[in-house]
C-alpha positions as a Markdown table, in Angstrom:
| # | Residue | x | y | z |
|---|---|---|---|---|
| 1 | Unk | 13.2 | -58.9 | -38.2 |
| 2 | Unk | 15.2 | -57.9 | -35.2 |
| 3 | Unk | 16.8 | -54.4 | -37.2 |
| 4 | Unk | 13.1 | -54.1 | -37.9 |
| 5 | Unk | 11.9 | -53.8 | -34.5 |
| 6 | Unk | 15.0 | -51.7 | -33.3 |
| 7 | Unk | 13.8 | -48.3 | -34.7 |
| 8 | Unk | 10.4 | -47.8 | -33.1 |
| 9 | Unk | 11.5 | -49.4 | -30.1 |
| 10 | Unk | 14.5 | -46.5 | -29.8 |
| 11 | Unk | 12.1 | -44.2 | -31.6 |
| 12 | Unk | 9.3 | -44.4 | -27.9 |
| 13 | Unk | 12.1 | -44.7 | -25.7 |
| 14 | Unk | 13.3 | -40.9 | -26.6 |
| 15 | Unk | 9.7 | -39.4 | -26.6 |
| 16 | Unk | 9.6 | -41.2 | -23.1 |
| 17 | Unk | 12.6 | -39.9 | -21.7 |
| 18 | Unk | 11.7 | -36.3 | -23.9 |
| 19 | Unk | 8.5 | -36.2 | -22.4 |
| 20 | Unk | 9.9 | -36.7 | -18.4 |
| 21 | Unk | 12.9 | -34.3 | -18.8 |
| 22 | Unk | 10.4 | -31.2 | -19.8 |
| 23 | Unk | 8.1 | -31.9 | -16.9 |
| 24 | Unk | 10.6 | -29.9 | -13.6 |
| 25 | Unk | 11.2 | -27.3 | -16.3 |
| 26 | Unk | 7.9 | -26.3 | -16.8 |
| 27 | Unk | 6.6 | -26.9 | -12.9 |
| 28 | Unk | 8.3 | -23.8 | -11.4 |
| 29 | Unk | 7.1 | -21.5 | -14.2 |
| 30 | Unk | 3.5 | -22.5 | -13.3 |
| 31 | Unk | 3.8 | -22.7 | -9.7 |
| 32 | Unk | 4.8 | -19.1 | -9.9 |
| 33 | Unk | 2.0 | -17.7 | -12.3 |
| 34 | Unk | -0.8 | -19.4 | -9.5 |
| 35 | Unk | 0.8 | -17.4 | -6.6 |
| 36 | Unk | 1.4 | -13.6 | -8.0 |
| 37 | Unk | -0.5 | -11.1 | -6.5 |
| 38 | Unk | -1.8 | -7.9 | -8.3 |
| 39 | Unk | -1.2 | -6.2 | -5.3 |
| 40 | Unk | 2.5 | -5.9 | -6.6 |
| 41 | Unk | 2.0 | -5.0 | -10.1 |
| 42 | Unk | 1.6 | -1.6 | -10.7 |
| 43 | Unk | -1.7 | -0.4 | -12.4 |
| 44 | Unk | -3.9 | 2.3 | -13.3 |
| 45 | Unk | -7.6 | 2.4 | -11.8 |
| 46 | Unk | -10.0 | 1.9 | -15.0 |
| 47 | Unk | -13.1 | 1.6 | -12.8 |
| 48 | Unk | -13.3 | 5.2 | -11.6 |
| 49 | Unk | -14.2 | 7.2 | -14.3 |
| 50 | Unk | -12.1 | 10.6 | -12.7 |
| 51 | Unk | -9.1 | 8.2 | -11.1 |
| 52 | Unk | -6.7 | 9.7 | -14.0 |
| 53 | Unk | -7.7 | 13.0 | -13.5 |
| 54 | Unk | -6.9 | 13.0 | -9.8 |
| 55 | Unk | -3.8 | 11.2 | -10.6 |
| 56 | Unk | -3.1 | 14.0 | -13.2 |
| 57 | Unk | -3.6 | 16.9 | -10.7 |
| 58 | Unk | -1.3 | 15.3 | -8.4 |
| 59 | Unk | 1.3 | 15.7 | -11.1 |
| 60 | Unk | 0.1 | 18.9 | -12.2 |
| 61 | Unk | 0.7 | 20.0 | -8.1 |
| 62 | Unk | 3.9 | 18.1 | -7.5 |
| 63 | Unk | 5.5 | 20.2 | -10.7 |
| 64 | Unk | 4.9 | 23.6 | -8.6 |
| 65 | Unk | 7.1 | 22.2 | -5.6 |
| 66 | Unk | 7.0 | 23.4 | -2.2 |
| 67 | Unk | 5.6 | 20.1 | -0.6 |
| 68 | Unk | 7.3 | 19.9 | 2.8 |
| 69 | Unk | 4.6 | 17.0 | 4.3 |
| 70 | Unk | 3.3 | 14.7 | 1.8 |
| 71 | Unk | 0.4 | 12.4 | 2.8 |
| 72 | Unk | 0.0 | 9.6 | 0.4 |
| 73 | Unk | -2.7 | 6.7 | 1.1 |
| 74 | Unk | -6.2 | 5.7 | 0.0 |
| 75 | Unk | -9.8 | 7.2 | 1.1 |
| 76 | Unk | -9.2 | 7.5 | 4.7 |
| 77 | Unk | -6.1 | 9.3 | 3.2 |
| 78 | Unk | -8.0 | 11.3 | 0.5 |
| 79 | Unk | -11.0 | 12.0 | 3.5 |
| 80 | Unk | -8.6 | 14.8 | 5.0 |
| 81 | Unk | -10.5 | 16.8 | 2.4 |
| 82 | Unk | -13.6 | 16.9 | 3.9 |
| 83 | Unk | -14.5 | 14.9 | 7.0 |
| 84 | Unk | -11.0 | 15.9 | 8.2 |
| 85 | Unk | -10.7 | 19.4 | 7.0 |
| 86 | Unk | -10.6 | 21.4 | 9.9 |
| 87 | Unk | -8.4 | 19.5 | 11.4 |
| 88 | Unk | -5.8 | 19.3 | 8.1 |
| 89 | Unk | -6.6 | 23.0 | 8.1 |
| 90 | Unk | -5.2 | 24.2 | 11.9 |
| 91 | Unk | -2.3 | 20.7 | 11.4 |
| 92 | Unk | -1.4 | 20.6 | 8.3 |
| 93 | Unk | -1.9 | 23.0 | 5.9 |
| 94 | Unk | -0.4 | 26.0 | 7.2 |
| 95 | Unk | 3.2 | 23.7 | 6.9 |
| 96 | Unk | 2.6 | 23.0 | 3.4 |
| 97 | Unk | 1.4 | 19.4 | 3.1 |
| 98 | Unk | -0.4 | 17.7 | 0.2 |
| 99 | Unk | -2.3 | 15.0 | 0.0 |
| 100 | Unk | -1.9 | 12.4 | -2.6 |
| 101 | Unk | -4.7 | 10.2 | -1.4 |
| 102 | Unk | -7.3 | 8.7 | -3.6 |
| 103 | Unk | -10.5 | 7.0 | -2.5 |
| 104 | Unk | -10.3 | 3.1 | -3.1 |
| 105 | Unk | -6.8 | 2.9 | -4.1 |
| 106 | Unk | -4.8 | -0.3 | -3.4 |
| 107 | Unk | -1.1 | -0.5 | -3.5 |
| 108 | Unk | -0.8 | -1.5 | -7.2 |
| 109 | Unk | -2.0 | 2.0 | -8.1 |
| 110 | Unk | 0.1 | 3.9 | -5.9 |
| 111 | Unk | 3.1 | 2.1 | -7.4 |
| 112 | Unk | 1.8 | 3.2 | -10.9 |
| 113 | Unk | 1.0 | 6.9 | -9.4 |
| 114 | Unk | 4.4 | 7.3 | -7.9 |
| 115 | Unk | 5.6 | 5.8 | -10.9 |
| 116 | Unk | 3.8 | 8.6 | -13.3 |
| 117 | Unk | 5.0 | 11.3 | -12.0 |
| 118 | Unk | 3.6 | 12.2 | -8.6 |
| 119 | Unk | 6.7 | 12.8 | -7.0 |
| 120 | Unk | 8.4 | 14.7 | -10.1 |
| 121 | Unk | 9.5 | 18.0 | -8.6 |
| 122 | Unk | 9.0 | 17.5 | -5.1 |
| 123 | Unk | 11.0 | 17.5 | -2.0 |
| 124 | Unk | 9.2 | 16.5 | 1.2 |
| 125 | Unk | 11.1 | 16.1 | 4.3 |
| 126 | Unk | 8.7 | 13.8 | 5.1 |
| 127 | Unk | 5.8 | 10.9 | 3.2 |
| 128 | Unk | 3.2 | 10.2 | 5.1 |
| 129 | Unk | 2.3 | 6.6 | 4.0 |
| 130 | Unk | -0.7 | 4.5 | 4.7 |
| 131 | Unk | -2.1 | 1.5 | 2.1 |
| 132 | Unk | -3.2 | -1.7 | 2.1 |
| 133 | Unk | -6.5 | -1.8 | 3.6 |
| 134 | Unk | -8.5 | -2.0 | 0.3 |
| 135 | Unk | -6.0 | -5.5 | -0.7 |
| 136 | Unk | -6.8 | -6.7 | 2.5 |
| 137 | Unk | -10.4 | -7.8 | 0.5 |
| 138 | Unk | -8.4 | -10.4 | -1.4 |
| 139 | Unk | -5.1 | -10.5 | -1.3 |
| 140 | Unk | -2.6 | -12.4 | 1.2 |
| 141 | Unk | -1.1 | -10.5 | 3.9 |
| 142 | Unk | 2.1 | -11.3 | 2.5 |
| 143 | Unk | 1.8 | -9.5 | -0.9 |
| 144 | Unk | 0.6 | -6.5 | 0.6 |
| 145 | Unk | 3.4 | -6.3 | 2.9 |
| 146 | Unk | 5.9 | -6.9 | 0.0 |
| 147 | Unk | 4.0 | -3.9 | -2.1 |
| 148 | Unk | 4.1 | -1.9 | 0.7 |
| 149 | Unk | 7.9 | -2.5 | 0.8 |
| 150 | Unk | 8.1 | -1.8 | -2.9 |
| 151 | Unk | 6.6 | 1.4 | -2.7 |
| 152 | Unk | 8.9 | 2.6 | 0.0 |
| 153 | Unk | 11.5 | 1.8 | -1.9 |
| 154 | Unk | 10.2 | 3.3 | -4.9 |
| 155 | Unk | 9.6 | 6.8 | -2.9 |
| 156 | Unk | 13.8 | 6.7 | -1.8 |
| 157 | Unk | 14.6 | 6.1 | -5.2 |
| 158 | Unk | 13.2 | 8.8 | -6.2 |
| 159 | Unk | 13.4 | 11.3 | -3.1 |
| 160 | Unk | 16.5 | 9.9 | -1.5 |
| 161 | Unk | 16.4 | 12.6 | 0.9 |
| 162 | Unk | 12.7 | 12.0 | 2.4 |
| 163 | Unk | 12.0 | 10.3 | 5.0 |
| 164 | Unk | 9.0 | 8.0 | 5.7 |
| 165 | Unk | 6.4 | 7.6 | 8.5 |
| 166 | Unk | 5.0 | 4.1 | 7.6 |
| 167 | Unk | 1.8 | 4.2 | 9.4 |
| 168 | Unk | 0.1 | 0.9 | 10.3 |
| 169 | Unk | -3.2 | 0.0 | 8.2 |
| 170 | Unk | -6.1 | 1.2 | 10.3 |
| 171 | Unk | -8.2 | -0.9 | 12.3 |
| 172 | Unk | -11.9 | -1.9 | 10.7 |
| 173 | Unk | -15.2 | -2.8 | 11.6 |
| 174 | Unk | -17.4 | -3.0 | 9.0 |
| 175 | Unk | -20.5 | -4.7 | 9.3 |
| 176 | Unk | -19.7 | -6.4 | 5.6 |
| 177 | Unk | -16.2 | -7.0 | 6.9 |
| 178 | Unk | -14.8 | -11.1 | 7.1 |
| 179 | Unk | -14.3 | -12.5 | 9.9 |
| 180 | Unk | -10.8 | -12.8 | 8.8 |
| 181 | Unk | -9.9 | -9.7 | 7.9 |
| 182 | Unk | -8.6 | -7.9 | 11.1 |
| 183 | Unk | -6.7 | -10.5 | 11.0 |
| 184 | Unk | -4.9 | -10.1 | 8.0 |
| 185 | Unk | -4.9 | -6.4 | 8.9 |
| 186 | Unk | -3.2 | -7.3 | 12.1 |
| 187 | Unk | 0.0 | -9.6 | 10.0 |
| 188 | Unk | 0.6 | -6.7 | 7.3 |
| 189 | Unk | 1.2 | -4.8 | 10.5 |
| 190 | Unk | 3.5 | -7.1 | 12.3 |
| 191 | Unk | 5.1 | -7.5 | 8.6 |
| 192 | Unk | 5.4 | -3.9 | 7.7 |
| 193 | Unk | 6.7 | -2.9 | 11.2 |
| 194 | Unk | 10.0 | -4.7 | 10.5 |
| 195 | Unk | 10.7 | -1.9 | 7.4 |
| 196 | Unk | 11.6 | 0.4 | 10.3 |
| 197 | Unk | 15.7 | 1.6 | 10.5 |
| 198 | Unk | 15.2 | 4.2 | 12.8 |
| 199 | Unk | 16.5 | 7.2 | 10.4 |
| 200 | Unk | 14.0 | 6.9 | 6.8 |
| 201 | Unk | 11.9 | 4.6 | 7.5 |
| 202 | Unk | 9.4 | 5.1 | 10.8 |
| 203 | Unk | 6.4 | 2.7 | 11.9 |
| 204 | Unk | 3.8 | 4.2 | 14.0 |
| 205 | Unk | 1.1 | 2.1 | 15.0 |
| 206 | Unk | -2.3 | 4.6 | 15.9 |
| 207 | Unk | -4.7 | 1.2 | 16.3 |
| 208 | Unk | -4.5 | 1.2 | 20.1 |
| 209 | Unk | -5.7 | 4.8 | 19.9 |
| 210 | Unk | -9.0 | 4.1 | 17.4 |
| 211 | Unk | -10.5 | 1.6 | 18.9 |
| 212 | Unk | -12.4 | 1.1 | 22.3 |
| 213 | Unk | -12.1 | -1.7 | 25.2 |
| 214 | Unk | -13.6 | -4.1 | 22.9 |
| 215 | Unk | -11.0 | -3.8 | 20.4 |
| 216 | Unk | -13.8 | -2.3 | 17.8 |
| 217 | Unk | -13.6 | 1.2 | 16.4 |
| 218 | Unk | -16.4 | 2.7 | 17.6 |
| 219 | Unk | -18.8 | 4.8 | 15.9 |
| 220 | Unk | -17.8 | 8.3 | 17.2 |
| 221 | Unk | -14.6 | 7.8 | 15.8 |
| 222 | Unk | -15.6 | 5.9 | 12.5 |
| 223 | Unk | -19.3 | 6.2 | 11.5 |
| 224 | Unk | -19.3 | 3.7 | 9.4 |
| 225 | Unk | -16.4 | 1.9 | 10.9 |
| 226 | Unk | -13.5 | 2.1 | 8.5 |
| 227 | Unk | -13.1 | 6.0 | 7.5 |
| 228 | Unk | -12.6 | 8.4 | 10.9 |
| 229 | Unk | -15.2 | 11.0 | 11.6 |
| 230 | Unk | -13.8 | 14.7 | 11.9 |
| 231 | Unk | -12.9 | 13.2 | 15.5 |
| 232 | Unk | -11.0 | 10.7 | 14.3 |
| 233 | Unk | -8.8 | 12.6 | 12.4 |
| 234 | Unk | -8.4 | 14.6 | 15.5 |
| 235 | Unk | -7.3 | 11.6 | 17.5 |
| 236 | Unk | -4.8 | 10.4 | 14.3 |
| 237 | Unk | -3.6 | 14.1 | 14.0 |
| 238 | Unk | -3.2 | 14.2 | 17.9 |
| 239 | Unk | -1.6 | 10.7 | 17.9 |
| 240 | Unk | 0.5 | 11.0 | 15.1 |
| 241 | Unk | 2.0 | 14.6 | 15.5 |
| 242 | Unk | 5.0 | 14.3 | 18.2 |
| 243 | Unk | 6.4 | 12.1 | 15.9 |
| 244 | Unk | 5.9 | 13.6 | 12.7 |
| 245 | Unk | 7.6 | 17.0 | 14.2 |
| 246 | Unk | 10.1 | 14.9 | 15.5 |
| 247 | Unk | 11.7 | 14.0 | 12.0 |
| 248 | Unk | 10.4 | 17.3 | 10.6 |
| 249 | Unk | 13.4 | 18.7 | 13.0 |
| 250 | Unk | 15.8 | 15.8 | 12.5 |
């Protein structure tokens, strides 16, 4: 009777110990699926039905060559077209920039874009960079920081020889806007800042310079309080351009 009683004793005391063992090996697997971020997977936009297009215009102008100034961001970015056009005109255009901004881009699609083919055949001295304001709607501070730091890396890898003007996300006032949010804005600045050696990589900050004594953009500047009026752009280009020129010469 003993022998009997042996076997499925033996037999539960393995699926036991089986069943405990497997547990830590799957826990970091999971732990690690709940916390990525699509901010740092590249991906194409499939919401805007001309996002390829754009993308493939970009590709279509990189091919030509003769970029010295790239500018490469979302819609405030892409805005140069039109609210600041005069200003890119007199700034920008006449030292042969081009501007690689797209309207509601976050950083996952400017990984894919750079990733595509946007800098194939290009040489800029210098990439004008500004993302992250469109992930500061859901994702942490710290995944946008780390994309951001991705895509600068990304751009050297490809363009060893350009150097980068890492500009600070811009400030925002929305009326839609979280509380929250300016504050996240605020840490993927202090993050970002520290990407900064001095000779390829350069942070400017332009916040103190868009927003008034109460710390708010005001409307002369942004109308609607996240995208600069033709004003703002003036105040950015003004802001912006001793340093620019500065490693245009370097």
């Amino acid at each position: 009777m003993k022998k009997i009683l042996i076997l499925p004793v033996l037999l539960a005391t393995l699926f036991f110990s089986a069943t405990v063992f497997a547990q830590p090996a799957s826990a970091p697997a999971a732990k690690n699926k709940s916390t990525s971020s699509s901010a740092l997977i590249p991906a194409p936009r499939t919401t805007l039905t001309n996002w390829l297009a754009r993308h493939e215009g970009f590709v279509k102008e990189a091919k030509k060559g003769g970029v010295e100034i790239l500018f490469l961001g979302d819609s405030i970015t892409d805005m140069w077209r039109n609210k600041g056009l005069n200003v890119w005109n007199k700034c920008y255009a006449p030292r042969h920039a081009a501007n690689f901004g797209i309207g509601g881009d976050r950083t996952q699609h400017v990984l894919w874009r750079i990733g595509h083919g946007e800098l194939d055949g290009i040489k800029p001295k210098v990439t004008v960079l500004m993302i992250g304001t469109n992930n500061s709607n859901t994702d942490p501070a710290a995944d946008i920081a780390k994309a951001i730091k991705l895509i600068i890396d990304d751009i050297h890898a490809r363009l060893p020889d350009t150097k980068i003007l890492l500009l600070a996300v811009f400030p925002r006032n929305k009326p839609t806007d979280k509380p929250e949010q300016m504050e996240k804005i605020h840490q993927v600045n202090d993050l970002i800042a520290k990407y900064a050696d001095g000779r390829k990589v350069k942070f400017l900050d332009l916040g103190p310079k868009l927003v008034g004594l109460d710390g708010k953009v005001p409307a002369d500047i942004m109308a609607d309080f996240l995208h600069p009026t033709e004003k703002g752009y003036q105040v950015w280009a003004d802001a912006m351009n001793p340093t620019l020129d500065a490693m245009m010469k370097d």
